[in-house]
SETORLUM-869863 format. One record per residue (C-alpha): residue number from 0; residue in three letters; x, y, z. Coordinates in steps of 0.2 Angstrom, whole numbers. Example, Ala and Ser with C-alpha at 12.3 -4.5 7.8 and 13.67 -1.06 7.14 Angstrom:
residues 2
nr_rest_c1_c2_c3
0_ALA_62_-22_39 $
1_SER_68_-5_36 $
This chain:
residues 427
nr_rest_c1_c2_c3
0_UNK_512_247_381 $
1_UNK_524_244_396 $
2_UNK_541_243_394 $
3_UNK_543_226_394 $
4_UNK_528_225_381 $
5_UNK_538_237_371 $
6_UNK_556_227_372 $
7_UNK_545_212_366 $
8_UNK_538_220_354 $
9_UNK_556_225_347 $
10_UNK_561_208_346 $
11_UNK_547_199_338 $
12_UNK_540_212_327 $
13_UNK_557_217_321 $
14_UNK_568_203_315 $
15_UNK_585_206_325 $
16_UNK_602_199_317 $
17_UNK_610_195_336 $
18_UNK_594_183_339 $
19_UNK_590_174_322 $
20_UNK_606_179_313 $
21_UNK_606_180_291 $
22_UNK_586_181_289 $
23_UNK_586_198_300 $
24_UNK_602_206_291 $
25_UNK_597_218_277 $
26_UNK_609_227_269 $
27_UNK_605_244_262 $
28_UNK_600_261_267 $
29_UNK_582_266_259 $
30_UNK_574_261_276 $
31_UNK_587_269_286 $
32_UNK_585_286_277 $
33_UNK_566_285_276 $
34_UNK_565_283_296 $
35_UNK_578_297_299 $
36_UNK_566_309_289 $
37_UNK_552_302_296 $
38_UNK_561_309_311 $
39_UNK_568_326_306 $
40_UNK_588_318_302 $
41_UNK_591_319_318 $
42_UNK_611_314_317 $
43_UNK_614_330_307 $
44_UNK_608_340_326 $
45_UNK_625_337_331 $
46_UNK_644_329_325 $
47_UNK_648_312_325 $
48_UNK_663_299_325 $
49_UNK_662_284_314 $
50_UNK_668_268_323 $
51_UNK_670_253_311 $
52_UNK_681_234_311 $
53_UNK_680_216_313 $
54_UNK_688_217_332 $
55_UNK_690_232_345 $
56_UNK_676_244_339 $
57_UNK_667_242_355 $
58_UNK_681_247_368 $
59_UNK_688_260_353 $
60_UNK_668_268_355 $
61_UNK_670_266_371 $
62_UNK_686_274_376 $
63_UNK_684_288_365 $
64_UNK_667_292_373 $
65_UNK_678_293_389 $
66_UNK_690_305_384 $
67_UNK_677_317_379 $
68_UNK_663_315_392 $
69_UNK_682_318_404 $
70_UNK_683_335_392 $
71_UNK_665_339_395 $
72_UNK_657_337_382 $
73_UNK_638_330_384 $
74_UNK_644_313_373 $
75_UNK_630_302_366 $
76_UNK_637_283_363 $
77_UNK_627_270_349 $
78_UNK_636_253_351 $
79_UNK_628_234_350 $
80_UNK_625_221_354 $
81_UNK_618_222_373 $
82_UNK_624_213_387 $
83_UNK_609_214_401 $
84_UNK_599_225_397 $
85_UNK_592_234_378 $
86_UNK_596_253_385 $
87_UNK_614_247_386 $
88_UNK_614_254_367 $
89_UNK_610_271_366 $
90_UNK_620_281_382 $
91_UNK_623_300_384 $
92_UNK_636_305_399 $
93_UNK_634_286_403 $
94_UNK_618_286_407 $
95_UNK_605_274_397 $
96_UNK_591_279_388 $
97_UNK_574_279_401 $
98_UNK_565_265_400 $
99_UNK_546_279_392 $
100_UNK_561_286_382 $
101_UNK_559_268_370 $
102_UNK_541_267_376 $
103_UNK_538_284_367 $
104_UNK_548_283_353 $
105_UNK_541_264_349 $
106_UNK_522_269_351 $
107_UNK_527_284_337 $
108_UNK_535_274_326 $
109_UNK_518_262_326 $
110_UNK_509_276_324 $
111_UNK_515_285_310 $
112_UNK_512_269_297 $
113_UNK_526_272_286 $
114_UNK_523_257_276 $
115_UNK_539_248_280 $
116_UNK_546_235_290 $
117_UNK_561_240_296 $
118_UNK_572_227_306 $
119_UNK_577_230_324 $
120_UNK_594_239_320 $
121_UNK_586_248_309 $
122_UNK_575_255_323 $
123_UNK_585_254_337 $
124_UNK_598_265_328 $
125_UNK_584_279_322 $
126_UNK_580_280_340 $
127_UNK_597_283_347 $
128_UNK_600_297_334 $
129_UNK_583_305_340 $
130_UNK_588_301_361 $
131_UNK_606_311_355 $
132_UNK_596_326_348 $
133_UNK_585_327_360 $
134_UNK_597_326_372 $
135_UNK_606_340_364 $
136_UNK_624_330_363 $
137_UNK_638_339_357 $
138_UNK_645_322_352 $
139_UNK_640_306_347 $
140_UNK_651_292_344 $
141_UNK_644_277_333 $
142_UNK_648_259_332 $
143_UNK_643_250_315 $
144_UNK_632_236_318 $
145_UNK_637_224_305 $
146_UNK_649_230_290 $
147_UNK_649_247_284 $
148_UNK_645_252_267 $
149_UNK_628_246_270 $
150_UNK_627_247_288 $
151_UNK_610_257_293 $
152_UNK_623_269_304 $
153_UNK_633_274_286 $
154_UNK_618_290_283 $
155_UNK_628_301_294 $
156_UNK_641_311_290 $
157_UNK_654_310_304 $
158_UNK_668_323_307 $
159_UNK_679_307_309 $
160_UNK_678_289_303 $
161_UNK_688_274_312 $
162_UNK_691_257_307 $
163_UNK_700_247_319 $
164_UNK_705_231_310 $
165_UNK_702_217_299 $
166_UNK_697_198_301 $
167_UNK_689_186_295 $
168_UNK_670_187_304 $
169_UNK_652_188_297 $
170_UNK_659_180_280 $
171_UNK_642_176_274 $
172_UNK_639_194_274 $
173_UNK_655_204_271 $
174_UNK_665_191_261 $
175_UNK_678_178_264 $
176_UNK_692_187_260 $
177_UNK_702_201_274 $
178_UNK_701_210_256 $
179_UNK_682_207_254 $
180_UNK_678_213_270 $
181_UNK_689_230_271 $
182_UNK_680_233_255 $
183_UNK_664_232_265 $
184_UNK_674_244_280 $
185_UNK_681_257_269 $
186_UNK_661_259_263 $
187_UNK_661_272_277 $
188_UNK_674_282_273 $
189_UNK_670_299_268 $
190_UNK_671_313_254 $
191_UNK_684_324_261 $
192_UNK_683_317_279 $
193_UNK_697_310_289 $
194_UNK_698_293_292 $
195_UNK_708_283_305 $
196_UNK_715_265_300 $
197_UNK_719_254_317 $
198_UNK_726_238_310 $
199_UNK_730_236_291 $
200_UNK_740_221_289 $
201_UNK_731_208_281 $
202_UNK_733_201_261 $
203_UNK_726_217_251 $
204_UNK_719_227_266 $
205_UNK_730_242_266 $
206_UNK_727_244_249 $
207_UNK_708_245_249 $
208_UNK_710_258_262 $
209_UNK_723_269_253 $
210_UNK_713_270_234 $
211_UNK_696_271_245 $
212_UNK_702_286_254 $
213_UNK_711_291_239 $
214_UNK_695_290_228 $
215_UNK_685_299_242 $
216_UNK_698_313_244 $
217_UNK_700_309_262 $
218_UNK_716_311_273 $
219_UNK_720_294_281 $
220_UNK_731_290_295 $
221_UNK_738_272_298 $
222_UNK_740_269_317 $
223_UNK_752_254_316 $
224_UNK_762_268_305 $
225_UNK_769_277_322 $
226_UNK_774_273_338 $
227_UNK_759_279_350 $
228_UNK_766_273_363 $
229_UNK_785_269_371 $
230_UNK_781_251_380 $
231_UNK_764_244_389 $
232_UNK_766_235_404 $
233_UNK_754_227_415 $
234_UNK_749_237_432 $
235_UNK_736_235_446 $
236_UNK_725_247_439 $
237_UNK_726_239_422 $
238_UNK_739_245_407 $
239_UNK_751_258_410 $
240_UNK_757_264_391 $
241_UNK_772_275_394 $
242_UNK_779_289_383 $
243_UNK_763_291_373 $
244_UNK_757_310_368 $
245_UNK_751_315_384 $
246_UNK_765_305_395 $
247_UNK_761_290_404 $
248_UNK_743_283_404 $
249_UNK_735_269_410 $
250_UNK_722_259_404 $
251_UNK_710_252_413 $
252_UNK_704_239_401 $
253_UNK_717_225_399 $
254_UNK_721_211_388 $
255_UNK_734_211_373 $
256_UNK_721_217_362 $
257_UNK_718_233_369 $
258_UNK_736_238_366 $
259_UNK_732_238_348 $
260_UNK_715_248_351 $
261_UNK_725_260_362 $
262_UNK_737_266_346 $
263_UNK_718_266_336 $
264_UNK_711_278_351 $
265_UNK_729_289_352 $
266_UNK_729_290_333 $
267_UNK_711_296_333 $
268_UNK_713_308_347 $
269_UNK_728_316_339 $
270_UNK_714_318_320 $
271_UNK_703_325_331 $
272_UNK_713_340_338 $
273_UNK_720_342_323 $
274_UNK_700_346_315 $
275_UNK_701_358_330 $
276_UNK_693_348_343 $
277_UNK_700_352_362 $
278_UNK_705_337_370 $
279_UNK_717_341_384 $
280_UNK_730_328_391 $
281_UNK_720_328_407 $
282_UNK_704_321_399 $
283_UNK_712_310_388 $
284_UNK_722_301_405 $
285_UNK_705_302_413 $
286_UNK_695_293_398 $
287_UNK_708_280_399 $
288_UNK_708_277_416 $
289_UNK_689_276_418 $
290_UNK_682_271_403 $
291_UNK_669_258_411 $
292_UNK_664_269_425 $
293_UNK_659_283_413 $
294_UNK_652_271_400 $
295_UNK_645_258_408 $
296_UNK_655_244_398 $
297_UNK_654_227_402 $
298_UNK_662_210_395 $
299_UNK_680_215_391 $
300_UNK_691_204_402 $
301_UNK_676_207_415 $
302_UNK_682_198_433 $
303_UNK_665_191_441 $
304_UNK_674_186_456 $
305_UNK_688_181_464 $
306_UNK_686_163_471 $
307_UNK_688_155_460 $
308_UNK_695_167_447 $
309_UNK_681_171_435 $
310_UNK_682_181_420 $
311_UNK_671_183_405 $
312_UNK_674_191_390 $
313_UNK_666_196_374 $
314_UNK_680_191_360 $
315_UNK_670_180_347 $
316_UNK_679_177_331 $
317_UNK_699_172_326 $
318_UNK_704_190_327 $
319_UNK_698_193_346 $
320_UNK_705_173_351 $
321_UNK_721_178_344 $
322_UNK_723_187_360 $
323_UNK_713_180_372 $
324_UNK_721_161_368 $
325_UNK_739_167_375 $
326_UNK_732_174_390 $
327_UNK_721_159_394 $
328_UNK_737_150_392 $
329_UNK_748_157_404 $
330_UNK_736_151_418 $
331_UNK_743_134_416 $
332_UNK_731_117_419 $
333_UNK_718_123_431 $
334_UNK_708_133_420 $
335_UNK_689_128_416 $
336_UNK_680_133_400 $
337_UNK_663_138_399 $
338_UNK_661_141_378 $
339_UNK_645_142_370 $
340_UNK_644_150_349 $
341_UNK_630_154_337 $
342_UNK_627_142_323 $
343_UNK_631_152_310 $
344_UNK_650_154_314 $
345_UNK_662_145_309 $
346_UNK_670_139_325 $
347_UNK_686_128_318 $
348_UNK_700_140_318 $
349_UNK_696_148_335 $
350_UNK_694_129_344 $
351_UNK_710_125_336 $
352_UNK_719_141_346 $
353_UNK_709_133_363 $
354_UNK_720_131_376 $
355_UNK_718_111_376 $
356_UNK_723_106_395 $
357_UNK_709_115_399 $
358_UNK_694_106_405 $
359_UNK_678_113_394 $
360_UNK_660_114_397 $
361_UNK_651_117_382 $
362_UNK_633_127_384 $
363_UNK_622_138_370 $
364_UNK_612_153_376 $
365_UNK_592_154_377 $
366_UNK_591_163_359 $
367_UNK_587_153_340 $
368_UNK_602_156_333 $
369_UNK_614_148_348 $
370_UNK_623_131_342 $
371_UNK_617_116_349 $
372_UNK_630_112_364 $
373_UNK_632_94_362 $
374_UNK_637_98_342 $
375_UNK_649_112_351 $
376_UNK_657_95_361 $
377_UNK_656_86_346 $
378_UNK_667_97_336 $
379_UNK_678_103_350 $
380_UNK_684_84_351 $
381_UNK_691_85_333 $
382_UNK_703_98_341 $
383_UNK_706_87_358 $
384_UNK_694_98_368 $
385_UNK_687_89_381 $
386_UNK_672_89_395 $
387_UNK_653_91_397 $
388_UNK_640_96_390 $
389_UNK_629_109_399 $
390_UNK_614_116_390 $
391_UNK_608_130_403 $
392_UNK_624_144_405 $
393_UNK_618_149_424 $
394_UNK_622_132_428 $
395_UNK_637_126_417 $
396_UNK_646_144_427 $
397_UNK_640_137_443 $
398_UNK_648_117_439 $
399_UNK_664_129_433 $
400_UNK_666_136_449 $
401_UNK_662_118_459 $
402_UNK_674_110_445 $
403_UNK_689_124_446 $
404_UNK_687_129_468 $
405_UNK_694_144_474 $
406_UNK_712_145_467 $
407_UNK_708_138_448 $
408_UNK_702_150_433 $
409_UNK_684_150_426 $
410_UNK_683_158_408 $
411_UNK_667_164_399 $
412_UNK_664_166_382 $
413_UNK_664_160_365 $
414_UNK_648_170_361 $
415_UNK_642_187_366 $
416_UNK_628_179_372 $
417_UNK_636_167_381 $
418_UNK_640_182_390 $
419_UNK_626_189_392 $
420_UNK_616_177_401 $
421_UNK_631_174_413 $
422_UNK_631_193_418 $
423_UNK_613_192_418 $
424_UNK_612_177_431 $
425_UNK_625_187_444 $
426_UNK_613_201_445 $
């Protein structure tokens, strides 16, 4: 197969979670471990760090990856969903896996016959463990897909776990409760291993984390327990965090949320020397200051242009707008809002925090599980959201940008996917 024939492949012969939604979610490791056999258990070539939580977990993987390729070590990176392109998943030193790297490993799995039919995490997370190992990383950091205890990336045995907070998201799955789902978090805490706890507030949260990691004789550290850092403020070069415990710092991802993923990362940094991993200050600055240029992230309060103003980002649920509404509000009237969400969400308590003198476009990405845009208008008017309806994304951001001219705000988002196609049609 090509490589396109391969990637089309992945997504109709495997049922994929971001495409189709519940029908592709299975919960439960036997197929995870029968692969990673199949394959030699790859993930135990090398140590890994856990990455868990409702919000954050991507820019938390991210980051940390920085700070260690900034080190020097050879770091492999497992996050999801894409953005543009598949490879976007698996990354060692930044760099994604080759397109005959998926072509090879695909073609085996077809070939061997196992007698199961994984879904497309299932796969796609058996294949980065064997890119790391054959790679020979001395690091891999891995991002949970969906949940945690039964998360197909809960088979390894990392040197440290991280959860970075806990909302209400993916309730279907995980719960409906912020108890209910750090129940389904702590799932990857560890016998004996330490485990980092970003965010604990929340009804009951703090203390499913505490007799979890009491149970599982694991140290655990809360972050919002300290001070990590003296005062954040705003910078051309993104967030300087002053006094933290390797002076002054500054981030280059912005937003208020990633001053709560910054104490997560500093709080994890400090675990990790303390398990004898060296991390100078040096690198830790560094891994900071260029986290998207060593990883390659994308969508995180992303600018696509300056006239007008665009910016997309990936924050998808109540946790991630509770950030992201503020900021949108302190742009005043002239802001337009391309939103698009998957049907399966309840989208009510994150249309309520909507900035409402905004003027909206509602859209849906090209995939099954998008919501229908004109439904998106029809429940946005409930909460006084008002505008169009714009099916195609690609041509709702190019109405925005006609709609806002040069000195207004176009925003991007609602749905990762949303994102996705936006980034995709600048390319």
């Amino acid at each position: 197969m090509t490589y396109e024939e391969t990637i089309e492949y992945l997504y109709s012969a495997t049922p994929q979670f971001e495409r189709i939604g519940a029908a592709a979610y299975k919960p439960g490791l036997d197929t995870a471990r029968l692969l990673d056999t199949a394959w030699g258990n790859p993930h135990r070539l090398y140590p890994t760090i856990h990455v868990a939580g409702t919000n954050g977990k991507g820019s938390t993987c991210h980051t940390l990856a920085a700070v260690l390729q900034s080190q020097g070590y050879r770091t492999g990176l497992y996050t999801s969903p894409h953005l543009v392109d598949f490879r976007e998943r698996m990354r060692v030193n930044g760099e994604m896996i080759p397109q005959q790297d998926v072509i090879d490993f695909v073609a085996r799995f077809r070939d061997m016959d196992l007698g199961v039919a994984p879904s497309f995490f299932e796969l796609t997370t058996i294949m980065a463990f064997d890119f790391f190992a054959r790679r020979k990383v001395d690091i891999a950091v891995i991002e949970t897909g969906l949940g945690g205890r039964l998360d197909t990336t809960n088979i390894i045995s990392p040197v440290l776990s991280v959860i970075t907070n806990i909302s209400l998201d993916h309730t279907a799955q995980l719960g409906n409760t912020v108890a209910q789902i750090a129940t389904e978090k702590a799932g990857i805490i560890k016998r004996n291993i330490p485990v980092v706890i970003g965010n604990s507030s929340g009804e009951g949260v703090r203390k499913v984390f505490e007799d979890t990691a009491l149970l599982m004789s694991a140290p655990i550290a809360f972050a919002d327990d300290e001070k990590w850092y003296e005062s954040a403020e705003m910078s051309d070069a993104g967030i300087v965090y002053h006094g933290t415990l390797a002076g002054d710092i500054t981030g280059e991802l912005t937003g208020d949320c990633q001053k709560e993923n910054a104490a997560t990362i500093l709080c994890a940094i400090e675990q990790l020397r303390r398990g004898g991993l060296e991390i100078s200050d040096d690198a830790l600055r560094a891994g900071f200051a260029h986290v998207m240029e060593l990883t390659g992230l994308l969508g995180r309060w992303m600018k696509l242009s300056d006239k007008p103003l665009t910016i997309c980002d990936t924050g998808h649920n109540e946790g991630g707008w509770q950030y992201l509404a503020p900021r949108l509000d302190g742009y005043g009237n002239d802001v337009v809002m391309v939103i698009g969400f998957v049907k399966d969400k309840d989208v009510s308590h994150i249309l309520g925090m909507m900035p409402r003198n905004a003027r909206y476009i509602f859209t849906q990405a090209a995939i099954p599980r998008a919501m229908d845009a004109a439904e998106l208008a029809r429940i946005g008017a409930d909460f006084g959201l008002q505008g169009i309806i714009i099916p195609d994304v690609g041509r709702a951001v190019e109405m925005a940008r006609e709609d806002a001219g040069d000195d207004g705000l176009v925003f991007i988002g609602g749905s990762t996917y949303v994102v996705a196609e936006a980034l995709a049609a600048e390319r």
